[in-house]
NUVEXBA-162175 format. One record per residue (C-alpha): residue number from 1; residue in three letters; chain; x, y, z. Coordinates in steps of 0.5 Angstrom, whole numbers, plus 2048, in hexadecimal, padded with zeros to 3 digits. Each point is the difference from the previous one (the first is absolute). Example, Ala and Ser with C-alpha at 12.3 -4.5 7.8 and 13.67 -1.06 7.14 Angstrom:
! residues 2
+-----+---------+--------+-----+-----+-----+
! num ! residuo ! cadena !   x !   y !   z !
+-----+---------+--------+-----+-----+-----+
!   1 !     ala !      A ! 819 ! 7F7 ! 810 !
!   2 !     ser !      A ! 802 ! 807 ! 7FE !
+-----+---------+--------+-----+-----+-----+
END
This chain:
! residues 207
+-----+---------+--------+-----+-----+-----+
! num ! residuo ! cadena !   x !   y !   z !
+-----+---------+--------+-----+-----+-----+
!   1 !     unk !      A ! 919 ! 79E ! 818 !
!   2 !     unk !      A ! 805 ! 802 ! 804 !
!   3 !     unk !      A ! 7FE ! 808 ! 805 !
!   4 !     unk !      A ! 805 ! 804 ! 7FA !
!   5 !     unk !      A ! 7FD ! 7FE ! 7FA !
!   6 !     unk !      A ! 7F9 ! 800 ! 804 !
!   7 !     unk !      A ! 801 ! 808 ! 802 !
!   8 !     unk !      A ! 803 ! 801 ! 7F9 !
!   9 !     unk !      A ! 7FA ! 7FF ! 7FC !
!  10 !     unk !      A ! 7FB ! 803 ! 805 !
!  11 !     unk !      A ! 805 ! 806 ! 7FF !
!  12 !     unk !      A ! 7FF ! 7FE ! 7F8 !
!  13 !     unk !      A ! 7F8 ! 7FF ! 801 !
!  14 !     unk !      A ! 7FF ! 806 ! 805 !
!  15 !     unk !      A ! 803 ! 804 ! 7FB !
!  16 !     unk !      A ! 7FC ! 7FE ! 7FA !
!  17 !     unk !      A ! 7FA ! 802 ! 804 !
!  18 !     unk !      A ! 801 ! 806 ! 802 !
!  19 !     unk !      A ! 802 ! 801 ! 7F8 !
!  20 !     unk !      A ! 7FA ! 7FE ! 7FE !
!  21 !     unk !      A ! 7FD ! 804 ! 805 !
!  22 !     unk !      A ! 803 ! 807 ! 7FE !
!  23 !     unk !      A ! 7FE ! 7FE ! 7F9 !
!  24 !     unk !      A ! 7F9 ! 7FE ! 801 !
!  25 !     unk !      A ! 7FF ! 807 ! 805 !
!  26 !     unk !      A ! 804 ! 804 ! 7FA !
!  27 !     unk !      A ! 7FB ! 7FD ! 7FB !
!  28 !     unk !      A ! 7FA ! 802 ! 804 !
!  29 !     unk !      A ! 802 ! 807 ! 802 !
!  30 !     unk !      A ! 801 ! 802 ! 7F8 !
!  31 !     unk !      A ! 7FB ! 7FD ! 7FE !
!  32 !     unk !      A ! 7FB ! 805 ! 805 !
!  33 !     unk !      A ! 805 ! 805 ! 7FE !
!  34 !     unk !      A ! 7FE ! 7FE ! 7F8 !
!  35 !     unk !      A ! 7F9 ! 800 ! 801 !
!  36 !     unk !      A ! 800 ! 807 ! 804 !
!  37 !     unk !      A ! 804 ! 802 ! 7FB !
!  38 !     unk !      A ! 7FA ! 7FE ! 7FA !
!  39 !     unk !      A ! 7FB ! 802 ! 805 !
!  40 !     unk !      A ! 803 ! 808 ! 800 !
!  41 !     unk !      A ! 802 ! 7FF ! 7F9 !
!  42 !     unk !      A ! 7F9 ! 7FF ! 7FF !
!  43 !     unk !      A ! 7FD ! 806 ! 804 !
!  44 !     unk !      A ! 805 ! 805 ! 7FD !
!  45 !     unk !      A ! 7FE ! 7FD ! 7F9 !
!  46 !     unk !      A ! 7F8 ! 801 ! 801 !
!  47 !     unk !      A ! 802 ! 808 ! 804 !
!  48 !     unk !      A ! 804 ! 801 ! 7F9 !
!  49 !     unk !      A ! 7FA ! 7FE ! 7FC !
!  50 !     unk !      A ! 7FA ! 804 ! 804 !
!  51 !     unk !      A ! 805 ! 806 ! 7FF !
!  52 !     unk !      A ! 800 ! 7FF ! 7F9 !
!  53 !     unk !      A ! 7FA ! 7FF ! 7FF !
!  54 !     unk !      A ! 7FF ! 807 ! 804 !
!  55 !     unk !      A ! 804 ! 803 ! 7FC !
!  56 !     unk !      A ! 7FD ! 7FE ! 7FA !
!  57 !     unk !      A ! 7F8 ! 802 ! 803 !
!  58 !     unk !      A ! 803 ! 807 ! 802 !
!  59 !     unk !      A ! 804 ! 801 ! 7F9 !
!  60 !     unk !      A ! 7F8 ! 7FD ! 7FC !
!  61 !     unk !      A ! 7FD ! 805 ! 805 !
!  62 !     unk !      A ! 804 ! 806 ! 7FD !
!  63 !     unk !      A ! 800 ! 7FE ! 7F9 !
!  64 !     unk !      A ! 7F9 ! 800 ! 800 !
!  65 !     unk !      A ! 800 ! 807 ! 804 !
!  66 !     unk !      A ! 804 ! 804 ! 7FB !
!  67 !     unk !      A ! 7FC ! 7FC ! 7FB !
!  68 !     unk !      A ! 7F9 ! 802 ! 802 !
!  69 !     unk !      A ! 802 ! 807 ! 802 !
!  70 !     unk !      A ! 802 ! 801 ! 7FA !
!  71 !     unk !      A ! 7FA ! 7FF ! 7FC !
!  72 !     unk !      A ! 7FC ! 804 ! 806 !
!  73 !     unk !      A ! 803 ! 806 ! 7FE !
!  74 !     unk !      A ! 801 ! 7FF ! 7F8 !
!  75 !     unk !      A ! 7F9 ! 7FF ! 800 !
!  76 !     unk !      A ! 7FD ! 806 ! 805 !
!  77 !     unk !      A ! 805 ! 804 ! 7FA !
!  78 !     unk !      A ! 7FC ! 7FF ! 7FC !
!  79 !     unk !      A ! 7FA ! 801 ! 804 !
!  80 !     unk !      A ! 802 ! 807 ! 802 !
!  81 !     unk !      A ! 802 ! 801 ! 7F9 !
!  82 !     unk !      A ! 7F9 ! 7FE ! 7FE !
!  83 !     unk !      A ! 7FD ! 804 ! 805 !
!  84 !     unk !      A ! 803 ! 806 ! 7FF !
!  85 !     unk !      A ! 7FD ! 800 ! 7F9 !
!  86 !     unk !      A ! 7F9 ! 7FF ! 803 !
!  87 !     unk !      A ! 802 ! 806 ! 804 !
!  88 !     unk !      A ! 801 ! 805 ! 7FA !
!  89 !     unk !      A ! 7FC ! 7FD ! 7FC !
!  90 !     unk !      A ! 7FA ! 802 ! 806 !
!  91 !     unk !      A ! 803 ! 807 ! 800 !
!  92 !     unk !      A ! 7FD ! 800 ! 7F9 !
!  93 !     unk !      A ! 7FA ! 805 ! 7FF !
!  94 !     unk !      A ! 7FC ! 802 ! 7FA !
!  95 !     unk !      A ! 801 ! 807 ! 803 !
!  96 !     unk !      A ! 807 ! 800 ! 800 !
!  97 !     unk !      A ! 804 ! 805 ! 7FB !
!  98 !     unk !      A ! 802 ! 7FC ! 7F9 !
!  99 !     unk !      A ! 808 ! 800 ! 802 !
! 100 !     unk !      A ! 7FF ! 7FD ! 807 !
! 101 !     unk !      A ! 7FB ! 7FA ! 7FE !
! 102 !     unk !      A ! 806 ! 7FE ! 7FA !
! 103 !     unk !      A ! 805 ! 800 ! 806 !
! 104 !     unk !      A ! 7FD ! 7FC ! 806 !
! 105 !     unk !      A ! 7FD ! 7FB ! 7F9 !
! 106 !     unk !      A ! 807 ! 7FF ! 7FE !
! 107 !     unk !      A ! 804 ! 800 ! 807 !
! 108 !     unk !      A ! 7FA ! 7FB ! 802 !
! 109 !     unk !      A ! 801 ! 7FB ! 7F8 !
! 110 !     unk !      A ! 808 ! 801 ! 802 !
! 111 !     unk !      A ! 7FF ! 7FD ! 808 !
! 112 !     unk !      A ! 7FB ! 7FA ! 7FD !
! 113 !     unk !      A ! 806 ! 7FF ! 7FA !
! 114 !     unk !      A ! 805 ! 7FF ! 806 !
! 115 !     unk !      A ! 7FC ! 7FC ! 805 !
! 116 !     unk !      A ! 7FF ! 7FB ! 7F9 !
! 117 !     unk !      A ! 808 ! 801 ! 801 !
! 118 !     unk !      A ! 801 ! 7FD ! 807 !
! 119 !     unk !      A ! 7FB ! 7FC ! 7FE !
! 120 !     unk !      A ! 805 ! 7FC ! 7FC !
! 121 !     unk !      A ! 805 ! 7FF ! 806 !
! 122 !     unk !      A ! 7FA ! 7FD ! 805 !
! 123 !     unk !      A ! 7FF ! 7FB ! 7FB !
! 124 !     unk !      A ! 807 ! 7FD ! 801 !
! 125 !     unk !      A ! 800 ! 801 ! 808 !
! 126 !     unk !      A ! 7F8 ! 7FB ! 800 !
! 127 !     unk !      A ! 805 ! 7FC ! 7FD !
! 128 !     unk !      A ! 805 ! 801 ! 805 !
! 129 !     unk !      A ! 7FB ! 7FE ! 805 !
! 130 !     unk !      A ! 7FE ! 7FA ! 7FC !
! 131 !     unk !      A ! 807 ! 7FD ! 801 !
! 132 !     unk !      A ! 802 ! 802 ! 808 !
! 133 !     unk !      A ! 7F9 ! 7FD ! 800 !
! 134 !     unk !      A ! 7FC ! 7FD ! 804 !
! 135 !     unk !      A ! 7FA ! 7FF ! 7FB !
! 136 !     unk !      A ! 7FB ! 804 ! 803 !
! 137 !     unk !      A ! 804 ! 806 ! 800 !
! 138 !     unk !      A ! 802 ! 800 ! 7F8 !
! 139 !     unk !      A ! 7F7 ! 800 ! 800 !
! 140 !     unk !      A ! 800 ! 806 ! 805 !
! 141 !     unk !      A ! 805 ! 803 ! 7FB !
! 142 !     unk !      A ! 7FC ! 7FF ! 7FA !
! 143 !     unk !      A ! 7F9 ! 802 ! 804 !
! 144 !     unk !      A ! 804 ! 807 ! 801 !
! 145 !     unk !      A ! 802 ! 801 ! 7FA !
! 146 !     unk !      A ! 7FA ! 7FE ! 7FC !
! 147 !     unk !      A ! 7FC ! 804 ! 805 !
! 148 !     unk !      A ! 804 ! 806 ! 7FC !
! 149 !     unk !      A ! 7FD ! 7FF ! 7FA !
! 150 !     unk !      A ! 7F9 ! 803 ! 801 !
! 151 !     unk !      A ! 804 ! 806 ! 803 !
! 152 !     unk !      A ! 803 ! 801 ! 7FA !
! 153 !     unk !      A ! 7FA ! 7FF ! 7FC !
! 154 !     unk !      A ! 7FC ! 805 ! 804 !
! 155 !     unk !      A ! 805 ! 805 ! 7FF !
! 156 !     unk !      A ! 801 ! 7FF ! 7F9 !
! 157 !     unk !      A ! 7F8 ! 800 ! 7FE !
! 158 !     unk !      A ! 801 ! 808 ! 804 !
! 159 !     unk !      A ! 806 ! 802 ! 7FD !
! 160 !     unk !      A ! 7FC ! 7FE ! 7FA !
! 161 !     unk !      A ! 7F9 ! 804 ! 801 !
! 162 !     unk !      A ! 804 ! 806 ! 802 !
! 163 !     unk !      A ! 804 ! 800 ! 7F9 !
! 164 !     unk !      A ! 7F9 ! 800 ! 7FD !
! 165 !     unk !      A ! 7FD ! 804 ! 806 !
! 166 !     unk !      A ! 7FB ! 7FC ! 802 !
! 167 !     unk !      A ! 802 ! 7FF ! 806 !
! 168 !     unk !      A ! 7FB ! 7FE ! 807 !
! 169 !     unk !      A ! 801 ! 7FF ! 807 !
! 170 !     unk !      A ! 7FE ! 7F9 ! 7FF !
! 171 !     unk !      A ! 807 ! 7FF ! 7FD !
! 172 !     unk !      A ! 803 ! 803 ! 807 !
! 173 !     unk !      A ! 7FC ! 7FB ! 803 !
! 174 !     unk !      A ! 802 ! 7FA ! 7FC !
! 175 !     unk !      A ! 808 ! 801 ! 801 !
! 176 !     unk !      A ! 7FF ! 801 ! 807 !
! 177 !     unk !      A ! 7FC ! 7FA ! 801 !
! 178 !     unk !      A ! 805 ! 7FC ! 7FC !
! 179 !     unk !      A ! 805 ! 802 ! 804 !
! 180 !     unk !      A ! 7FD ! 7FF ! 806 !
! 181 !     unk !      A ! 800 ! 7F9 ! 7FD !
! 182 !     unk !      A ! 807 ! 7FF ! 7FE !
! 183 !     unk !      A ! 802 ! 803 ! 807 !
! 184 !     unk !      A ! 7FD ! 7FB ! 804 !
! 185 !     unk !      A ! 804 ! 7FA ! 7FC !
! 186 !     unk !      A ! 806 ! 804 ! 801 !
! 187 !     unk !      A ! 7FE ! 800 ! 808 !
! 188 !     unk !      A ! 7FF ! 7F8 ! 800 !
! 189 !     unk !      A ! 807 ! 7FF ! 7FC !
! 190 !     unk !      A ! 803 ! 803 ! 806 !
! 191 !     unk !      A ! 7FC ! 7FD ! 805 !
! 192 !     unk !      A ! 802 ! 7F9 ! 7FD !
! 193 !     unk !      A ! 807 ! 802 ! 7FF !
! 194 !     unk !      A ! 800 ! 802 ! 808 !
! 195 !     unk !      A ! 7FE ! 7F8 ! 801 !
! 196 !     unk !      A ! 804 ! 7FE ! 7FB !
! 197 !     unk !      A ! 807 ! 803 ! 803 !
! 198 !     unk !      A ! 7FE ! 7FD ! 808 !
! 199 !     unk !      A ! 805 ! 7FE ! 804 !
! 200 !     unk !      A ! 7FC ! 7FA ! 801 !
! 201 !     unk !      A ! 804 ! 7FB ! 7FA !
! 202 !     unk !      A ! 7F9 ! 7FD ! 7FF !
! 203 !     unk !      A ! 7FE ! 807 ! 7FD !
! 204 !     unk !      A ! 804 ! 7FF ! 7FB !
! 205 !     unk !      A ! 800 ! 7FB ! 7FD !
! 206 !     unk !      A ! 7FB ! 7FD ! 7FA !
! 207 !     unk !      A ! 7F9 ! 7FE ! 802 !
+-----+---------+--------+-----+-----+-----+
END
């Protein structure tokens, strides 16, 4: 082989290896370039997740809120309404004139009338709750409402006596007692309600 063509493919060899170098140099940096790409891709993907799942936690939080704040307050209505009833009713006297005895009966019958009323509303909302959940929560709400059902028999065996005029302090006592009762399942719906409503994501979930 003579120097010129020696030197040519040397030039030739030189060259084919330098190519190759650059290609297998190009080849690994995009394939780091890949794997960070899919590495970030990865972390941007599980931030997206934690935030949806955030803001799922949040919205359950407030959906639940609204739901528990709303039987709260519709059944204290109808409690206030039956206390009010058991107000006028206290006010009764044997030595009242006629007239004013008929008035307090009937204003009492008119409010124990109207808690029956607003007691149909609180029904749907203990449904409500059943839905948002959790589950001991929809056991709260029936407690509390059951709760109201020998109030409203207290007042309604007092109301009956003063039809009749044979009311007796034991009735007062009876209705207190029986509000009393019912008062404290409202006070355990609350107290679960606060639990349930936590920022604390496992204090919303089910059991």
């Amino acid at each position: 082989m003579d120097a010129g063509l020696a030197g040519l493919l040397g030039g030739v060899i030189g060259a084919a290896v330098g190519a190759l170098g650059a290609t297998a140099s190009a080849w690994i940096t995009g394939r780091k370039a890949e794997q960070q790409a899919k590495i970030q891709s990865e972390a941007q993907l599980g931030q997206a997740r934690l935030q949806i799942d955030a803001e799922r936690t949040r919205a359950l939080r407030e959906s639940r809120k609204s739901a528990y704040l709303a039987f709260a307050e519709s059944w204290h209505l109808v409690y206030g309404t039956l206390s009010e009833a058991g107000i006028k009713l206290g006010g009764i006297e044997a030595s009242d004139p006629p007239e004013e005895r008929e008035e307090r009966r009937q204003a009492a019958r008119h409010l124990w009338n109207e808690a029956r009323a607003l007691n149909r509303s609180l029904d749907r909302l203990q449904h409500v709750v059943y839905v948002e959940g959790p589950h001991r929560m929809g056991s709260a709400a029936q407690a509390a409402t059951g709760a109201l059902v020998p109030y409203f028999g207290a007042a309604l065996d007092w109301l009956h006596s003063v039809d009749h005029g044979t009311e007796t302090p034991q009735q007062r006592s009876d209705q207190g007692r029986a509000g009393s009762d019912a008062y404290g399942k409202l006070l355990e719906f609350l107290y679960a309600s606060s639990d349930a409503v936590s920022p604390d994501i496992s204090g919303i979930t089910d059991p």
